[in-house]
C-alpha positions in Angstrom: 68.2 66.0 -0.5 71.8 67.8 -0.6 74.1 65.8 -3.1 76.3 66.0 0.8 73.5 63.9 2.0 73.0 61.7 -0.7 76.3 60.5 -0.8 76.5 60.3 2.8 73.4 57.9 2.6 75.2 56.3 0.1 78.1 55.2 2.0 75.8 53.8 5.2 74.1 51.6 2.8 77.1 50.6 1.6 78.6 49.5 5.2 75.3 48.2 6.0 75.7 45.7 2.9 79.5 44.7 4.3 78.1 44.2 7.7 75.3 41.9 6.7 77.3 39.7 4.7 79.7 39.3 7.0 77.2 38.4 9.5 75.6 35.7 7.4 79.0 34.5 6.8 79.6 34.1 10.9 75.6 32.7 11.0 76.8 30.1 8.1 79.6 29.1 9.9 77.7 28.6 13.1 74.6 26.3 10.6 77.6 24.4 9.5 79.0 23.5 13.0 75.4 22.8 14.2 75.1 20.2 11.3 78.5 18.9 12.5 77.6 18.5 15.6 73.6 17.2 14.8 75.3 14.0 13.2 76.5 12.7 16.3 73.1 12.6 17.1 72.4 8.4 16.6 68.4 9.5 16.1 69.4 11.1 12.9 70.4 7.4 11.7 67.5 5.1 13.2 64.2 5.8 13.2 63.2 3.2 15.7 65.3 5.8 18.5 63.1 8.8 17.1 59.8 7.2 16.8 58.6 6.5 20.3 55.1 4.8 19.6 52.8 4.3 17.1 49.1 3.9 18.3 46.3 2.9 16.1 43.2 5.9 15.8 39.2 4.6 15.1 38.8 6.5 12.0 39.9 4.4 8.1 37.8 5.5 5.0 39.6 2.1 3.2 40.4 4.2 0.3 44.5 3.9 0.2 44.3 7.9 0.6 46.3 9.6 3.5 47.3 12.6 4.6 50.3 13.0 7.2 50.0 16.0 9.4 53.0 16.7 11.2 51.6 18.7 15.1 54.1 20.7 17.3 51.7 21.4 20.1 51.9 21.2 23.8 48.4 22.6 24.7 44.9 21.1 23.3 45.0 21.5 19.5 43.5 24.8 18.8 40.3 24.8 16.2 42.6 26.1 13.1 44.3 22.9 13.5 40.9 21.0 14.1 39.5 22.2 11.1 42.2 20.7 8.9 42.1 17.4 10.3 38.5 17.2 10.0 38.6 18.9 6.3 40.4 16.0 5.1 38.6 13.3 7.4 35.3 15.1 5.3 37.4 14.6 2.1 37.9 10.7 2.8 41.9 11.1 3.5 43.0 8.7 6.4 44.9 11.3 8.5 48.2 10.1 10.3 48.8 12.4 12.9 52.8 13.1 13.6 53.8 13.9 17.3 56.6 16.1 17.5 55.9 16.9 21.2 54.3 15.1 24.1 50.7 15.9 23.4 48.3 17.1 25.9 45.7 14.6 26.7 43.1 16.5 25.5 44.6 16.4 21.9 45.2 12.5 22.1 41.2 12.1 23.1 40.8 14.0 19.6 43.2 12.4 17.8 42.5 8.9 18.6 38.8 8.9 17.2 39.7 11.5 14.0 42.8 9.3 13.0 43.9 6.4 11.5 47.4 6.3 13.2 49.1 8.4 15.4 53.1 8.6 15.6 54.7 9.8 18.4 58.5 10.7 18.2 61.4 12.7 19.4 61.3 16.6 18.0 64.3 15.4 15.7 64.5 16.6 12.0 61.5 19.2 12.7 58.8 18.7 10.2 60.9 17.1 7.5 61.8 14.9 9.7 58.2 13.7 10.4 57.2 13.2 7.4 60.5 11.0 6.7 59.0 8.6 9.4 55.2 8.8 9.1 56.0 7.9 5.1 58.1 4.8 7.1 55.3 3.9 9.0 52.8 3.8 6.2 54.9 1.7 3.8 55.1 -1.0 6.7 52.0 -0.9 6.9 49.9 -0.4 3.8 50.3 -2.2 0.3 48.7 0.7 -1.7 48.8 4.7 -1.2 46.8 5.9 -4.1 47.0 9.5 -2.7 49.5 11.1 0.0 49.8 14.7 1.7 51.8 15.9 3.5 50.8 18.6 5.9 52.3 20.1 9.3 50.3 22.6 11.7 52.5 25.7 10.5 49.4 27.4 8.7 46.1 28.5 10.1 43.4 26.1 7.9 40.4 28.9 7.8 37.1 26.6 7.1 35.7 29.1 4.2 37.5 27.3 1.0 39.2 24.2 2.7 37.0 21.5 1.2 37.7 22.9 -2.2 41.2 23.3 -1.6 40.8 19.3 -0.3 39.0 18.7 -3.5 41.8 19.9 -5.7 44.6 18.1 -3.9 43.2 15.0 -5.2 43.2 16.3 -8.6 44.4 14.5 -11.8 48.4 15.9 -11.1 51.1 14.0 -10.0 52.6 16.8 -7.8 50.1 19.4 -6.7 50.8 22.1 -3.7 49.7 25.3 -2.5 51.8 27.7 -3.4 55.7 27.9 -4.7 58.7 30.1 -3.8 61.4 31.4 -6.1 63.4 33.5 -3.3 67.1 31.9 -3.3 65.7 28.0 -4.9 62.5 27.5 -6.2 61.0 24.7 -4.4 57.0 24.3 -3.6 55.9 25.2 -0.2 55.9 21.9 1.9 53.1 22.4 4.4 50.8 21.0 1.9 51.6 18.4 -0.9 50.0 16.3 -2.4 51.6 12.9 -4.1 49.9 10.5 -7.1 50.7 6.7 -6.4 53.0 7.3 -9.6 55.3 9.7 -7.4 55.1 7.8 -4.1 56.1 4.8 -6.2 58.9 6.4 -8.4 62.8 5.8 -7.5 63.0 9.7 -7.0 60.7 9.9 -4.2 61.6 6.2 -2.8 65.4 7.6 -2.6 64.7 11.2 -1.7 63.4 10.3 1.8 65.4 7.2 2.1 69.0 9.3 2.0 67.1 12.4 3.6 68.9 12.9 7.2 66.9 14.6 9.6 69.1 17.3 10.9 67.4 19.6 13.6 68.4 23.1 12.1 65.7 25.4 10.3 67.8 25.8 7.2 68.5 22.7 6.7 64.6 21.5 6.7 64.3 24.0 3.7 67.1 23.8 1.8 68.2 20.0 2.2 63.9 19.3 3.0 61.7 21.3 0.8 64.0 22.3 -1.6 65.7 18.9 -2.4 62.8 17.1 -2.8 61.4 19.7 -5.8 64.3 19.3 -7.3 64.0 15.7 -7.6 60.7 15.2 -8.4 60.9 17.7 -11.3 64.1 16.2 -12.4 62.2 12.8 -12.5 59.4 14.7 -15.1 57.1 15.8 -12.2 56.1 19.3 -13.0 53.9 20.8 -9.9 50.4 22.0 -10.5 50.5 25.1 -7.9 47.0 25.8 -7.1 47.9 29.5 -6.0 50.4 31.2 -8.6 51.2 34.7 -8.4 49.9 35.2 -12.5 47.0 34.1 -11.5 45.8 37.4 -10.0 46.0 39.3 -12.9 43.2 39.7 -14.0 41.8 40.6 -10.7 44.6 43.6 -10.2 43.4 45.5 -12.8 42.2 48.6 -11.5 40.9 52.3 -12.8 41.2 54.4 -9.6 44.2 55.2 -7.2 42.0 54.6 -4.4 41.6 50.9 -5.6 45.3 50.5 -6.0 46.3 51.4 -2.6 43.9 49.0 -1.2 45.3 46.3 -3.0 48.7 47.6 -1.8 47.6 47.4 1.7 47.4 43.5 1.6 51.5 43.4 0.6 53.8 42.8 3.8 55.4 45.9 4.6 58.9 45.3 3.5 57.3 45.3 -0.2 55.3 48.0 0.2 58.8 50.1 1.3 60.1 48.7 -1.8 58.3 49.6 -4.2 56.7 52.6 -2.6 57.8 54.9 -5.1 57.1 52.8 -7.8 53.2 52.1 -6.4 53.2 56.2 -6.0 54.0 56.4 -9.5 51.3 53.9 -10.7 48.4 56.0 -8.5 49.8 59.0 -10.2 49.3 57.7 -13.6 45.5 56.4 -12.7 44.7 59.8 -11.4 45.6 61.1 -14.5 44.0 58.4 -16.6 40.6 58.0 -17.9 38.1 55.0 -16.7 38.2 53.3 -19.7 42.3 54.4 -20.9 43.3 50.8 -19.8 46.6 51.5 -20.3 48.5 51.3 -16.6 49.5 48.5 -15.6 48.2 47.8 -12.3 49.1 44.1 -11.8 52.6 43.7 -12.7 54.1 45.4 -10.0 52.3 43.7 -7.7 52.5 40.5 -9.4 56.7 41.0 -9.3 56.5 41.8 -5.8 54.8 38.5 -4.7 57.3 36.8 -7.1 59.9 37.6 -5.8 59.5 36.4 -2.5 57.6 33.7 -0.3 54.6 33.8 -2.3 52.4 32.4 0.8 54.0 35.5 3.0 53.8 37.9 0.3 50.6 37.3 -1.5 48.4 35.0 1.1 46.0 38.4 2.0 45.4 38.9 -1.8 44.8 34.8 -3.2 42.5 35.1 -0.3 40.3 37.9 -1.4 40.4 36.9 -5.0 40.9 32.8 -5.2 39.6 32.0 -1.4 42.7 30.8 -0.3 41.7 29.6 3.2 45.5 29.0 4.7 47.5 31.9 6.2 51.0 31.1 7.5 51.2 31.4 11.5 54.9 33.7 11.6 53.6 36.5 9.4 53.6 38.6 12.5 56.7 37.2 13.7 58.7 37.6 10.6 57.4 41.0 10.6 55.6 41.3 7.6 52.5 42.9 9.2 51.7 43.8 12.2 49.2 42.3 14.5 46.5 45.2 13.5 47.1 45.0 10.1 46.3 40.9 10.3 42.8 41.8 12.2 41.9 44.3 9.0 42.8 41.6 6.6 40.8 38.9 8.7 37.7 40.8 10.0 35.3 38.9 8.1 35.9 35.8 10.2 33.9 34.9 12.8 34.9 36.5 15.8 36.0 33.5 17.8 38.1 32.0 15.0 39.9 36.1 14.6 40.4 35.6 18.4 42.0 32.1 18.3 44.3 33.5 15.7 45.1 36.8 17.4 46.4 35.1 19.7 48.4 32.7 18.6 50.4 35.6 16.6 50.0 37.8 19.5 51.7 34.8 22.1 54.6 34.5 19.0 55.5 37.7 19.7 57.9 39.5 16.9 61.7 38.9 15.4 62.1 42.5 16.8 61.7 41.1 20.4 64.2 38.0 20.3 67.9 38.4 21.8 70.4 40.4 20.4 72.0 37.1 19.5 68.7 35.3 18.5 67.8 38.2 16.2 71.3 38.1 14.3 70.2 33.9 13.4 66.4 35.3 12.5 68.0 37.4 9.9 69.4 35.3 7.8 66.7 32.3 8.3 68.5 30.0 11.0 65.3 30.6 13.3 
């Protein structure tokens, strides 16, 4: 590259990085004015105007253990969903199944004979806002909750691994989830926690979800939602137990031959493998020239950094699966457009084929970020869709 072109590279990044902030500037502006208006909304304020019914299912273990999964679903609950439900039914969790949208009859036939109770409510607050009520709900209703989850339908539950994954959210920790994010706030991932009676009990989580208002914008679920109520429960002395930590593939990273290493960087979304393409080049280099037994290059760090320093479920999900059985994927990896739809089948082919088909197309009927709206697509970029 001429030092001409260099520099002329230099100065489109540069405008690039003006342009972007001043869009998520506007997009702020716009969250703010959509908050605004959101509290004139008198469902945000009473739950008896958002919860619409609450039905009573056949199925109670009598255990004071429940699990609250939160269901946006118009069409008969597909099996990835299924599975989940009847993954913690097996694990002796009364589920509480959370309506956010007028089910289809099929999926209340279900529901009603895999469930303890079902909630139906207004599609206010998303799935923070679900889990504010369903927690509602149960403390009318119950004397005791030994164990809670929380759960929502935003991950594909793959049966290989879930009753172990079940198992372990009933472990001896007060605060245990799946996975953790440090991108922007760290805060554990909120499609699946689990709660000890101490922390259901405890003033932090009592006045977490009693001041918690359901607003109905995306960022606000994560950074008011998820992130919030980390923040107060380790403030309170409840440190998580993550059950799927970046460092914990280490030891399965370290490879001898370049051929290895490029495998492992296939299962990386493809904005990291951009990134650090020239560092991952480098690193194949260095094993070509090393010998089997040298040990000395580093193999895992850089992919360890590059699940770090983002969603560590988008990130890393492909490679906790191969080495820890993670058996969740989360259902916008192809519409955030960290793989593409091909890539997803080569990461998934040892499923069975009907569960691969169920999930190709769910991602395939998602469609991408790249095929929104011009003015849909500017929001998607800085994480208000």
């Amino acid at each position: 590259m001429t030092p001409f072109k260099g520099a002329v590279n230099l100065v489109g990044e540069a405008i690039g990085t003006v342009l972007f902030f001043v869009e998520h500037g506007f997009v702020l502006t716009l969250e703010g004015i959509r908050r605004f208006v959101c509290r004139f909304d008198w469902r945000v304020y009473d739950e008896k105007l958002r919860i619409l019914n609450v039905e009573d299912g056949e199925l109670s273990h009598g255990r004071n253990k429940f699990v609250i999964f939160v269901i946006y679903c118009r069409v008969p609950l597909p099996p990835f969903t299924t599975s989940a439900i009847e993954a913690f039914a097996a694990a002796g969790y009364d589920v509480v199944a959370v309506l956010n949208l007028p089910p289809h009859d099929d999926a209340i036939a279900y529901l009603r004979q895999r469930t303890r109770l079902i909630v139906h409510r207004a599609n206010v607050g998303r799935d923070f806002g679900g889990y504010k009520d369903a927690i509602s709900v149960l403390r009318s209703r119950t004397g005791v909750i030994d164990r809670l989850i929380i759960a929502n339908d935003s991950i594909f539950y793959l049966e290989d691994g879930l009753s172990e994954v079940m198992a372990r959210l009933d472990g001896p920790a007060d605060f245990i989830g799946a996975s953790e994010v440090f991108d922007h706030h760290y805060h554990v991932g909120s499609y699946l926690l689990s709660f000890s009676r101490k922390v259901v009990e405890s003033n932090a989580f009592k006045s977490f979800w009693e001041s918690y208002k359901p607003l109905t914008t995306r960022r606000w679920a994560i950074l008011k939602g998820e992130g919030r109520l980390s923040a107060a429960l380790i403030k309170a002395g409840f440190q998580p137990d993550v059950l799927f930590r970046a460092e914990d593939l280490r030891p399965h990273l370290a490879v001898t031959k370049p051929a290895e290493f490029a495998d492992l960087i296939s299962l990386l979304p493809i904005s990291s493998r951009r990134q650090f393409e020239r560092k991952f080049e480098g690193v194949c280099k260095r094993l070509g020239a090393a010998t089997a037994t040298d040990g000395a290059v580093d193999t895992a760090s850089p992919i360890i950094n590059a699940v770090t320093a983002s969603n560590q479920m988008h990130t890393g999900g492909f490679l906790f699966r191969r080495f820890m059985r993670l058996p969740i994927i989360k259902r916008d990896i192809v519409f955030r457009e960290l793989y593409e739809l091909t890539e997803v089948r080569r990461a998934l082919a040892d499923l069975p084929p009907e569960a691969l088909d169920e999930i190709m197309q769910d991602l395939s009927s998602r469609g991408t970020g790249a095929q929104l709206a011009a003015w849909s697509r500017m929001l998607y970029r800085h994480s208000a869709i």
